[in-house]
C-alpha positions as CSV (number, residue, x, y, z in Angstrom):
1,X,109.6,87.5,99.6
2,X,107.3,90.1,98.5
3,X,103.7,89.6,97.2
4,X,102.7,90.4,93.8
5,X,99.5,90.5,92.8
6,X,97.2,91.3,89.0
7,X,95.3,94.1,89.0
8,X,92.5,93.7,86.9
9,X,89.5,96.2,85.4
10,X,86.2,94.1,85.0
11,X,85.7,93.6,80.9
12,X,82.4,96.0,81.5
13,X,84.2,98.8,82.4
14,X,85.1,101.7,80.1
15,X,88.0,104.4,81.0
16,X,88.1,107.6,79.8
17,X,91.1,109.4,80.7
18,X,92.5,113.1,79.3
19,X,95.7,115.0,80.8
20,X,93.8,115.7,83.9
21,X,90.7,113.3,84.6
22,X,90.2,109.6,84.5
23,X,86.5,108.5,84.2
24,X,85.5,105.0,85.1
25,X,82.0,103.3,83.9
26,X,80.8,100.5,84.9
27,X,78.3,99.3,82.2
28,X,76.0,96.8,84.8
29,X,75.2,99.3,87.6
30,X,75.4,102.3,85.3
31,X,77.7,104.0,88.2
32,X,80.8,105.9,87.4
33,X,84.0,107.1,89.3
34,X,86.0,110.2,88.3
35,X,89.2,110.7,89.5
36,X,92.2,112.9,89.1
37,X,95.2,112.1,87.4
38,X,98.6,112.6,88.9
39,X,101.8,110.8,88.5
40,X,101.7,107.7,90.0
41,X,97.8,107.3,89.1
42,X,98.4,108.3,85.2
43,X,101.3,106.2,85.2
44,X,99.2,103.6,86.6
45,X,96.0,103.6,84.1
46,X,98.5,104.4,81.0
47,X,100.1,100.5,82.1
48,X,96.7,99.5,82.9
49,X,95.2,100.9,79.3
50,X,98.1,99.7,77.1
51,X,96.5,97.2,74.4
52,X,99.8,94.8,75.6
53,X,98.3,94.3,79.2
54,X,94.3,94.1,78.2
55,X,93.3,95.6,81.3
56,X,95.2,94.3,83.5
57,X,98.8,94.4,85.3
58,X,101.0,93.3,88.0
59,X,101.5,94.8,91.3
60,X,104.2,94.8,93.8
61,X,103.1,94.7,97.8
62,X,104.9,97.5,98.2
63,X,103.0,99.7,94.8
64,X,99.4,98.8,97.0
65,X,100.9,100.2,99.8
66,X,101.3,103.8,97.8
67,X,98.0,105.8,99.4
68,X,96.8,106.7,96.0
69,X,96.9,103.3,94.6
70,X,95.7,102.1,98.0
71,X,92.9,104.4,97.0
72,X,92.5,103.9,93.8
73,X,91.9,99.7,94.2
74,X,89.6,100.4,97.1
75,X,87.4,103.1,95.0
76,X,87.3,100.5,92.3
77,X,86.8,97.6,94.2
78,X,83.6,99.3,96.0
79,X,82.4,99.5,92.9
80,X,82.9,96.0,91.2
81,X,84.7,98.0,88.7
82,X,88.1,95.9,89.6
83,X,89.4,93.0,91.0
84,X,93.1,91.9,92.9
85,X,94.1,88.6,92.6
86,X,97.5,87.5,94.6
87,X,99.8,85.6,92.1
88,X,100.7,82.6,94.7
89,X,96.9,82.2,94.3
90,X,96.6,82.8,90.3
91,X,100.2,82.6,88.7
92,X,98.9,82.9,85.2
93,X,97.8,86.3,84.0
94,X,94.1,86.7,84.3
């Protein structure tokens, strides 16, 4: 059975994303992260951004294995920008 997990953005972080950039600030620590938005990432932040999932969105094992959204959770996780919680451990949407 595969994992799933939530994906969450802490409620202090803003996100500014245009066609090409995404900009993450982290209110607290007054640090940002600026990344660059392709596909799978876009894709990613417009699910993550939709006022349906409030910052916040499910995740297949196999979608945290992709290397840029490997990347992307470890970037924001560094940062306390982000959180992953497994679903066996937290069934109920954060």
């Amino acid at each position: 059975m595969m994992k799933k997990y939530w994906l969450l953005l802490e409620s202090y972080v803003f996100v500014w994303k245009n066609t090409d950039k995404i900009l993450f600030y982290n209110t607290l620590s007054g640090k940002d992260l600026m990344i660059d938005s392709n596909g799978l990432i876009n894709q990613l932040m417009n699910n993550l951004l939709s006022e349906t999932n409030h910052y916040c969105i499910e995740l297949t094992e196999d979608e945290i294995k992709e290397p840029e959204i490997s990347s992307l959770i470890h970037l924001l996780r560094n940062r306390y920008m982000a959180d992953l919680y497994e679903q066996l451990l937290c069934p109920q949407k954060p």
